[in-house]
C-alpha positions as CSV (number, residue, x, y, z in Angstrom):
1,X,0.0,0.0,0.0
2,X,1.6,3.2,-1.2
3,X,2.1,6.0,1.6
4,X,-0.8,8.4,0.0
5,X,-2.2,6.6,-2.5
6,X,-3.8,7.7,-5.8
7,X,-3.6,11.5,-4.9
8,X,-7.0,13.4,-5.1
9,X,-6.5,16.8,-7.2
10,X,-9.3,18.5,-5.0
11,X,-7.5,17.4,-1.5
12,X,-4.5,18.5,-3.1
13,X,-5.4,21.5,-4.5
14,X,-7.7,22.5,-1.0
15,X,-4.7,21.9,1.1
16,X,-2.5,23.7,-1.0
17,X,-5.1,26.5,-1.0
18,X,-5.5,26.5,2.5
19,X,-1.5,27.0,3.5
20,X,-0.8,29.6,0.7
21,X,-4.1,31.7,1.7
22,X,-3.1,31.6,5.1
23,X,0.8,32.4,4.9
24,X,-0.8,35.1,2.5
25,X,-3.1,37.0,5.0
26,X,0.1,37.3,7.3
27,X,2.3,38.5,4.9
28,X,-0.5,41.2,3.6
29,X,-1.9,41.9,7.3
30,X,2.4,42.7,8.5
31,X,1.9,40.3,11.6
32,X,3.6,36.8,12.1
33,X,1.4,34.1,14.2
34,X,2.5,32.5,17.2
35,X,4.8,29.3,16.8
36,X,2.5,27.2,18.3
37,X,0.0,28.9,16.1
38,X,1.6,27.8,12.9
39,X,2.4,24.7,14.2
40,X,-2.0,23.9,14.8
41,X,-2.4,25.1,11.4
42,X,0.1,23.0,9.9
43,X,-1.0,19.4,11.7
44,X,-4.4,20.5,11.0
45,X,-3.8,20.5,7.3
46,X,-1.8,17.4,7.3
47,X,-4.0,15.3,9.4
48,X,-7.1,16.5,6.8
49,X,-4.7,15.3,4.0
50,X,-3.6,12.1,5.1
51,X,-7.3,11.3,5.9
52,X,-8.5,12.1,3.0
53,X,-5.4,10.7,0.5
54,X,-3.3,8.0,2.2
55,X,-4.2,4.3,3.7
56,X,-6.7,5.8,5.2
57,X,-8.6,6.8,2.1
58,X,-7.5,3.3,0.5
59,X,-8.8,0.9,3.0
60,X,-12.2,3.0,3.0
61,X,-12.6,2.8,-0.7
62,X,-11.5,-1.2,0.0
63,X,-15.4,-1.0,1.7
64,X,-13.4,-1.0,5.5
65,X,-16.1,0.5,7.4
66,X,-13.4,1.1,10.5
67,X,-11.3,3.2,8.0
68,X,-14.5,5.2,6.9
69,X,-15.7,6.0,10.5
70,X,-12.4,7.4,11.9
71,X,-11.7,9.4,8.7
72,X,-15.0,10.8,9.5
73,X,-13.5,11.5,13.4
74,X,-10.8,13.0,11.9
75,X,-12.8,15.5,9.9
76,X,-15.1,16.5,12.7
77,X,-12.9,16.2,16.2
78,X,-9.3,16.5,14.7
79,X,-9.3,19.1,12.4
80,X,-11.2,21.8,13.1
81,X,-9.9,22.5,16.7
82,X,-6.6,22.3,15.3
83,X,-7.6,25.1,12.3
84,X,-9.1,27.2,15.3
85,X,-5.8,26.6,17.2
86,X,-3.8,27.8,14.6
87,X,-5.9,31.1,13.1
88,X,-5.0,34.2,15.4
89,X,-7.6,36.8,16.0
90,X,-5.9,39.6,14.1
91,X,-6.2,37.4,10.9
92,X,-10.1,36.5,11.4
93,X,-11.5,39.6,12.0
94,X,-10.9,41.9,9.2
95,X,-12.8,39.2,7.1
96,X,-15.8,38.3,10.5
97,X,-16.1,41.6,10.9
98,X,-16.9,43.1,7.3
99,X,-20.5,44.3,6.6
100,X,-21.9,41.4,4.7
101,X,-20.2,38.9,6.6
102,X,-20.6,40.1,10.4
103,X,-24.6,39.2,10.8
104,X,-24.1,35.3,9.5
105,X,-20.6,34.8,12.0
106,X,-22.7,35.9,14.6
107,X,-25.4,33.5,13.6
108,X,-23.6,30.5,13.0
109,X,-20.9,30.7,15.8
110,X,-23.9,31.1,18.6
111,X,-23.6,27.9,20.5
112,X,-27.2,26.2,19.6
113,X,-27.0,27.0,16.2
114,X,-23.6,25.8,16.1
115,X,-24.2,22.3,17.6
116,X,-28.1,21.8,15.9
117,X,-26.0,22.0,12.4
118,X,-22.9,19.6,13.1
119,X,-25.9,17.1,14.9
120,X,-27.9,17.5,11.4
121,X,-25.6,16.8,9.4
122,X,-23.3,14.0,11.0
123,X,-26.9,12.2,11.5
124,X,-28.0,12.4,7.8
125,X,-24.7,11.6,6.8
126,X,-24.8,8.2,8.3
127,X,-28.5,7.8,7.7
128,X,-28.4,4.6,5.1
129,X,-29.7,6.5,2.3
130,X,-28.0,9.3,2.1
131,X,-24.3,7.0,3.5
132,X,-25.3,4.8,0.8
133,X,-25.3,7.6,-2.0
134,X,-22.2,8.7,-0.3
135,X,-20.4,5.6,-1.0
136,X,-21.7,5.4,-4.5
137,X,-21.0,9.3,-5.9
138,X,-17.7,10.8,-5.4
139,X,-19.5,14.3,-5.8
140,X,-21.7,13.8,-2.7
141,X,-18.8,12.5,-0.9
142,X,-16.6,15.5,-1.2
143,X,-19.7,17.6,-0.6
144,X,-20.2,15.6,3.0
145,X,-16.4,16.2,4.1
146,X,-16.7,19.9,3.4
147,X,-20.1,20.0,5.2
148,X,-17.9,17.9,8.3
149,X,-15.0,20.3,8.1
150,X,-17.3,23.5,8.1
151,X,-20.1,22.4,10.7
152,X,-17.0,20.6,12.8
153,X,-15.5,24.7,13.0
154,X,-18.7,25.7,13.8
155,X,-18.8,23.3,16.6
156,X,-15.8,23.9,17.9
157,X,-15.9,27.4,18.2
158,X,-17.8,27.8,21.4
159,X,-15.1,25.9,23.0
160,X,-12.1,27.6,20.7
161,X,-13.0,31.2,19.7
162,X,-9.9,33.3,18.9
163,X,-12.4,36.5,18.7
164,X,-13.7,38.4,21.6
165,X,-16.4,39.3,19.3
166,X,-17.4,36.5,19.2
167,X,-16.7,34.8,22.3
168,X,-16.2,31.4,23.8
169,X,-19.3,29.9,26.4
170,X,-18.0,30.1,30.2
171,X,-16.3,27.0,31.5
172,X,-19.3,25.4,33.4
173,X,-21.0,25.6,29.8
174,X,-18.3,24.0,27.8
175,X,-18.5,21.2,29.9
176,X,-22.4,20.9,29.4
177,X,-21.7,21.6,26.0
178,X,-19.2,18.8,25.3
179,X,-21.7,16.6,27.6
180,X,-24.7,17.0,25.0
181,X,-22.2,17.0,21.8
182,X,-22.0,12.7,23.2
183,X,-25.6,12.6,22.3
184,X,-25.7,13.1,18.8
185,X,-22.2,10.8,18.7
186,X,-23.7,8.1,20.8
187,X,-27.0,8.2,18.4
188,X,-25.5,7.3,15.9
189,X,-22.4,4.9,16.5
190,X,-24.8,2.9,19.5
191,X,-27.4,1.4,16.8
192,X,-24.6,1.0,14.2
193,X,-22.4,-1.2,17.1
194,X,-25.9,-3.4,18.5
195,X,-27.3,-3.9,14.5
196,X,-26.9,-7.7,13.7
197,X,-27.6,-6.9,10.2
198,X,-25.1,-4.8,8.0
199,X,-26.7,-1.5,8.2
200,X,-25.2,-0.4,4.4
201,X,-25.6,-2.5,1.7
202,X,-22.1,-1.4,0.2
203,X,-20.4,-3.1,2.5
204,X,-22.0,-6.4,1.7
205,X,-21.6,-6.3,-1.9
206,X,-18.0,-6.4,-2.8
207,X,-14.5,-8.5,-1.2
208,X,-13.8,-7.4,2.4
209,X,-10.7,-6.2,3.1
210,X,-8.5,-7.6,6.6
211,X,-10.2,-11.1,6.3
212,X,-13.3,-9.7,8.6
213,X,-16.7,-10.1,7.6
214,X,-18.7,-7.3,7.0
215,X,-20.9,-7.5,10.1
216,X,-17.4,-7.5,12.0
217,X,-15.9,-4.2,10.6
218,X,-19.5,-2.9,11.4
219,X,-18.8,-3.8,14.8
220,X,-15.4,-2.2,15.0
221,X,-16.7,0.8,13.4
222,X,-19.5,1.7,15.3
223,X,-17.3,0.7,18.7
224,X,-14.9,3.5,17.3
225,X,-17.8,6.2,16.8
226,X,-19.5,5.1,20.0
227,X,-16.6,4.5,22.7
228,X,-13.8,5.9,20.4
229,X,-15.0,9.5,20.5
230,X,-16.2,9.0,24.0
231,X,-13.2,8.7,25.0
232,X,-12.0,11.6,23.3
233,X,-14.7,13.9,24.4
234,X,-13.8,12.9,27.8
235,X,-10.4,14.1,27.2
236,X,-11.1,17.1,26.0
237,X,-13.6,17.4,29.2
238,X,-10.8,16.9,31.3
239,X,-8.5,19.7,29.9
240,X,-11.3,22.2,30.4
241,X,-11.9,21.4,34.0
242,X,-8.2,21.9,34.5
243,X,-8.4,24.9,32.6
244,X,-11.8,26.1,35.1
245,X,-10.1,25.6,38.1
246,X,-6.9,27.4,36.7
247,X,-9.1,29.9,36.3
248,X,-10.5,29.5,39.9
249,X,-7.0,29.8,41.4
250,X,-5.8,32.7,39.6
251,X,-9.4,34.6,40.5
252,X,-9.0,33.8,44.2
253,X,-5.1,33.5,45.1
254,X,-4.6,31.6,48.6
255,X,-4.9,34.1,52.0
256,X,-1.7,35.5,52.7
257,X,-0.3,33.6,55.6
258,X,-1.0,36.0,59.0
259,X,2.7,35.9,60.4
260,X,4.0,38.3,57.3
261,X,1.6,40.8,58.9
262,X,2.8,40.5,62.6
263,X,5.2,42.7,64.0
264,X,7.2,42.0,66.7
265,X,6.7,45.3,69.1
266,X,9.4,46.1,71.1
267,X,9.3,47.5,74.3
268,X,10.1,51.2,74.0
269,X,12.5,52.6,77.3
270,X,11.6,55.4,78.6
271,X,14.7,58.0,78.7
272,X,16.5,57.4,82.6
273,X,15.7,54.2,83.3
């Protein structure tokens, strides 16, 4: 198996779009981003491009359901928190904040909004009719990752906003936030897992790759979307209750201890004796 694969002009040409447009902005706006900044940007562009031309993209078009279900964790939990990691305020806001655009940004980034869309369309995408058509047309395919990528930034911005104008929910509501964002996961990787039928017919109608059966990979892939991101979510829930109580601490420092305040008073001699 080659290291990418049959290379996919539109990955190629998105990525490559992506990186120039974004070295671009900071060469035109006069401002360098933060290392760690670039450094986001860049995994987050080479994770998306290794999921969508490598093994990765082999084995799913070999009908391995496992492979299809992480790519599609990749392009929802992976990479957009990483774009948002990367992009610095000062490079978002002359474009969020022009006329036309300002009034849908503040739409689309409000927290309901944000999470009813990524639900919406991660459920439809792995409803059989519309996964099946996926499978079946490359056009709908490439028209589903883009709709992961742009509801996953959508998603993730409550929990990632580099804008004050736009801000990031409180901690105490990004943990409520990631707790409901299981729901949608759970819904759909839960039925996939406990179905002793093949849910999509693709997977039944060709040679399996691995030496699994189809019903297997089924198995393996909905344990992925169900416990895998889980698990994940619960990661991330972790690092913003550290990040709360951070918070906490620096808010309300520790008492100063009471001996730095006490003076020793010494006994003051009166002149003669």
């Amino acid at each position: 198996m080659e290291l990418f694969g049959e290379l996919a002009p539109s990955v190629v040409v998105g990525t490559a779009a992506l990186a120039a447009l974004y070295f671009w902005a900071a060469h035109r706006l006069g401002r360098r981003p933060r290392r760690r900044q670039v450094a986001a940007f860049v995994c987050a562009l080479l994770v998306m491009f290794l999921a969508l031309t490598g093994p990765l993209d082999e084995l799913e078009d070999a009908r391995l359901f496992t492979a299809h279900m992480l790519q599609h964790l990749l392009l929802t939990l992976v990479v957009p928190p990483l774009l948002l990691a990367g992009l610095p305020d000062w490079m978002l806001r002359p474009v969020m904040l022009s006329r036309p655009v300002r009034p849908l940004a503040a739409f689309f980034t409000k927290p309901l909004v944000a999470f009813l869309s990524f639900a919406l369309i991660f459920t439809l995408a792995h409803h059989p009719l519309f996964y099946d058509l996926m499978c079946r047309n490359e056009a709908v395919h490439i028209t589903f990752h883009l709709l992961f990528l742009t509801t996953g930034v959508m998603l993730w911005w409550p929990l990632l906003s580099p804008m004050a104008e736009f801000p990031r929910l409180s901690y105490p509501m990004q943990i409520l936030y990631l707790f409901l964002l299981m729901i949608p996961m759970t819904a759909v990787g839960a039925p996939i897992t406990m179905d002793r039928n093949v849910v999509y017919p693709w997977y039944a109608e060709g040679p399996h790759p691995w030496g699994i059966s189809p019903i297997e990979d089924q198995v393996l892939g909905g344990l992925l979307m169900w416990v895998g991101q889980g698990l994940y979510m619960i990661c991330v829930f972790t690092a913003v209750f550290r990040k709360w109580a951070q918070h906490e601490d620096r808010d309300n420092p520790p008492a100063e201890r009471t001996t730095a305040d006490v003076r020793i008073l010494r006994p003051v001699r009166k002149p003669g004796v």
